[in-house]
BAMI-174890 format. One record per residue (C-alpha): z, y, x; residue in one letter; residue number from 1. Coordinates in nm, 2 decimals. Example, Ala and Ser with C-alpha at 12.3 -4.5 7.8 and 13.67 -1.06 7.14 Angstrom:
<nodes>
<node><z>0.78</z><y>-0.45</y><x>1.23</x><r>A</r><k>1</k></node>
<node><z>0.71</z><y>-0.11</y><x>1.37</x><r>S</r><k>2</k></node>
</nodes>
This chain:
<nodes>
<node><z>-2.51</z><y>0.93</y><x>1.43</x><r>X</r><k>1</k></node>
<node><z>-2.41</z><y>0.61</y><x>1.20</x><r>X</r><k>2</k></node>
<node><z>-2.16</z><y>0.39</y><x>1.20</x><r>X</r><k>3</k></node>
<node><z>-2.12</z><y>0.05</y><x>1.10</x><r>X</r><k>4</k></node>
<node><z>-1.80</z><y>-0.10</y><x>0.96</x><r>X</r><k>5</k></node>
<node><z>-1.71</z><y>-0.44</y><x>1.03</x><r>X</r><k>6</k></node>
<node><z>-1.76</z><y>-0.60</y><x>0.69</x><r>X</r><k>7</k></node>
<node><z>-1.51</z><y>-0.89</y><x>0.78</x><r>X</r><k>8</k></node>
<node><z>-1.25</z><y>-0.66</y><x>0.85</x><r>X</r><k>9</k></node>
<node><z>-1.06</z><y>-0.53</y><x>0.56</x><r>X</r><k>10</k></node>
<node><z>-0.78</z><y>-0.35</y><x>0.62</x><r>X</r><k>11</k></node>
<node><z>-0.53</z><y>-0.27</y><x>0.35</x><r>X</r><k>12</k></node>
<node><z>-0.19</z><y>-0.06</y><x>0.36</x><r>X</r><k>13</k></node>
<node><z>0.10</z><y>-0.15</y><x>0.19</x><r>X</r><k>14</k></node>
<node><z>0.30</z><y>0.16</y><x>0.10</x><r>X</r><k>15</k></node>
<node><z>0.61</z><y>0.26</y><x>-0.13</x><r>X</r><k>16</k></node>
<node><z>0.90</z><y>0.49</y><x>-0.27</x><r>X</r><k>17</k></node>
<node><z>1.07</z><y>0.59</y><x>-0.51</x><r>X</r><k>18</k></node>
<node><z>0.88</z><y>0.77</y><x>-0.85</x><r>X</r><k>19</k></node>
<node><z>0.96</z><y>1.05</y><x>-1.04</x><r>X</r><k>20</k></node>
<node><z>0.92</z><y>0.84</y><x>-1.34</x><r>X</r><k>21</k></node>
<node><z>0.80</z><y>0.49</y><x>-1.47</x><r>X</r><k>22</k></node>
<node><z>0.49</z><y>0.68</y><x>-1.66</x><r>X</r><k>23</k></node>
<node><z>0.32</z><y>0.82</y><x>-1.34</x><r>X</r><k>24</k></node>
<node><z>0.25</z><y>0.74</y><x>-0.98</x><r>X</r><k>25</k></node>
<node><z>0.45</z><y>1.07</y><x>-0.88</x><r>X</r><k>26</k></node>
<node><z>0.69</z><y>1.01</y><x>-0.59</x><r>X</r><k>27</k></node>
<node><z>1.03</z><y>1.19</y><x>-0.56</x><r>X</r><k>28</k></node>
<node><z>1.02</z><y>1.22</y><x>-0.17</x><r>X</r><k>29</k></node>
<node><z>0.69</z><y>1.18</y><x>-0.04</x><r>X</r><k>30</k></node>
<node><z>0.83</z><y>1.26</y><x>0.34</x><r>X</r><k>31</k></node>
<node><z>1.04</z><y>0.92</y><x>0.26</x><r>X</r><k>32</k></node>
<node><z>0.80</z><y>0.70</y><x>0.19</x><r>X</r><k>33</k></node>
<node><z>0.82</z><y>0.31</y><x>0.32</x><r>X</r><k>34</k></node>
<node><z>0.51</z><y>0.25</y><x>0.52</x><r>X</r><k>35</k></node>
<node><z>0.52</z><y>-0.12</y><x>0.54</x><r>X</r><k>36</k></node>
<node><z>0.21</z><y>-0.14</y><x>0.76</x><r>X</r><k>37</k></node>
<node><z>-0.13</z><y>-0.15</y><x>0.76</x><r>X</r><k>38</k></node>
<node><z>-0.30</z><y>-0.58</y><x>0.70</x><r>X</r><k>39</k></node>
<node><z>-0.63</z><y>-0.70</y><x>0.79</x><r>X</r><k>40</k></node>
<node><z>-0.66</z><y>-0.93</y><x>0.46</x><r>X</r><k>41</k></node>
<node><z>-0.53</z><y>-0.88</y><x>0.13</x><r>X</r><k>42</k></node>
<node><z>-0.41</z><y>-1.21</y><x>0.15</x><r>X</r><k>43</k></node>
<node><z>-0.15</z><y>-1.05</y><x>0.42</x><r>X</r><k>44</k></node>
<node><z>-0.09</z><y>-0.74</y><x>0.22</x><r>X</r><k>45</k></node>
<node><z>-0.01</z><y>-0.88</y><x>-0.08</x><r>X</r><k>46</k></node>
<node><z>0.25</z><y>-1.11</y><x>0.11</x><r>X</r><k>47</k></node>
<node><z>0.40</z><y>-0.80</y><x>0.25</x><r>X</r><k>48</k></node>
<node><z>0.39</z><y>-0.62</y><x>-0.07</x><r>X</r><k>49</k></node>
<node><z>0.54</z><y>-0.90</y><x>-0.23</x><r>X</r><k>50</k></node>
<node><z>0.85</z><y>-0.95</y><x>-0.02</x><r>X</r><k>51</k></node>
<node><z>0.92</z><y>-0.56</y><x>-0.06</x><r>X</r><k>52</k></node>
<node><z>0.84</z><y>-0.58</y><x>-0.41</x><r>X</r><k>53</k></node>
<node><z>1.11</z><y>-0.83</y><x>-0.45</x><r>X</r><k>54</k></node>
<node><z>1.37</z><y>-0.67</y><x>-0.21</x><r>X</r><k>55</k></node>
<node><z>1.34</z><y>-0.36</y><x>-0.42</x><r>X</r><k>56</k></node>
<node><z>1.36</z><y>-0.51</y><x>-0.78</x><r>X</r><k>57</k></node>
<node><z>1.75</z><y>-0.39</y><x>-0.87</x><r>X</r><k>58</k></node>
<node><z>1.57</z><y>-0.03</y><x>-0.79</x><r>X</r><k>59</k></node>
<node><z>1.30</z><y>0.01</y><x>-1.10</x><r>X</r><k>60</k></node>
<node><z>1.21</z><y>0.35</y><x>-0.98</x><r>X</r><k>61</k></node>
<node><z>1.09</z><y>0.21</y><x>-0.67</x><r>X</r><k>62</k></node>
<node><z>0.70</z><y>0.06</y><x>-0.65</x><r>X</r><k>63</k></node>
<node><z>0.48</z><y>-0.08</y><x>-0.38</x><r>X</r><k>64</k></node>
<node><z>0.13</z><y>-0.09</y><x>-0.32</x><r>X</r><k>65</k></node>
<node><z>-0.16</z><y>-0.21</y><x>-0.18</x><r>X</r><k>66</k></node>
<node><z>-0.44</z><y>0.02</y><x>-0.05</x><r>X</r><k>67</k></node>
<node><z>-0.78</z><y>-0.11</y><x>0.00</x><r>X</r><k>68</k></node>
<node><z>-0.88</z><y>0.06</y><x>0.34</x><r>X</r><k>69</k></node>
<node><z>-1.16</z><y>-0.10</y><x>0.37</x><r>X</r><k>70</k></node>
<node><z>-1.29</z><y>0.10</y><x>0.03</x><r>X</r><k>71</k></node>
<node><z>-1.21</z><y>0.42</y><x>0.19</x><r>X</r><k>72</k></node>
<node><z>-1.41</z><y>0.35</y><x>0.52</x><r>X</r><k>73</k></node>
<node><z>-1.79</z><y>0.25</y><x>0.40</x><r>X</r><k>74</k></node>
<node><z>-2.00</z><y>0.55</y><x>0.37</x><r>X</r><k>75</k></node>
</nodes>
């Protein structure tokens, strides 16, 4: 059986919390995280990311990020 991904189609997730620390990607409630949602285009993701990025920026334990689904997907 093969599958075939969609090359125009690259989905990214934009994801954050709050870390453990500012030396690590560890995150101090992993159940809490802020799914933000899942883009087609990382022009859309990074627009997302950005606005959450900024909302959260009197908080500098909390980090976004962006994902590339797309990566995870191609066999």
């Amino acid at each position: 059986m093969t599958t075939t991904i969609d090359s125009a189609q690259k989905l990214h997730l934009v994801f954050g919390g709050e870390l453990e620390s500012l030396d690590g990607v560890h995150f101090r409630d992993v159940k809490g995280l802020d799914i933000v949602g899942i883009f087609p285009d990382y022009a859309s993701a990074q627009t997302a990311w950005k606005a959450k990025a900024q909302s959260t920026v009197d908080s500098a334990q909390t980090r976004y990020f962006i994902v590339h689904l797309h990566r995870l997907l191609e066999p």
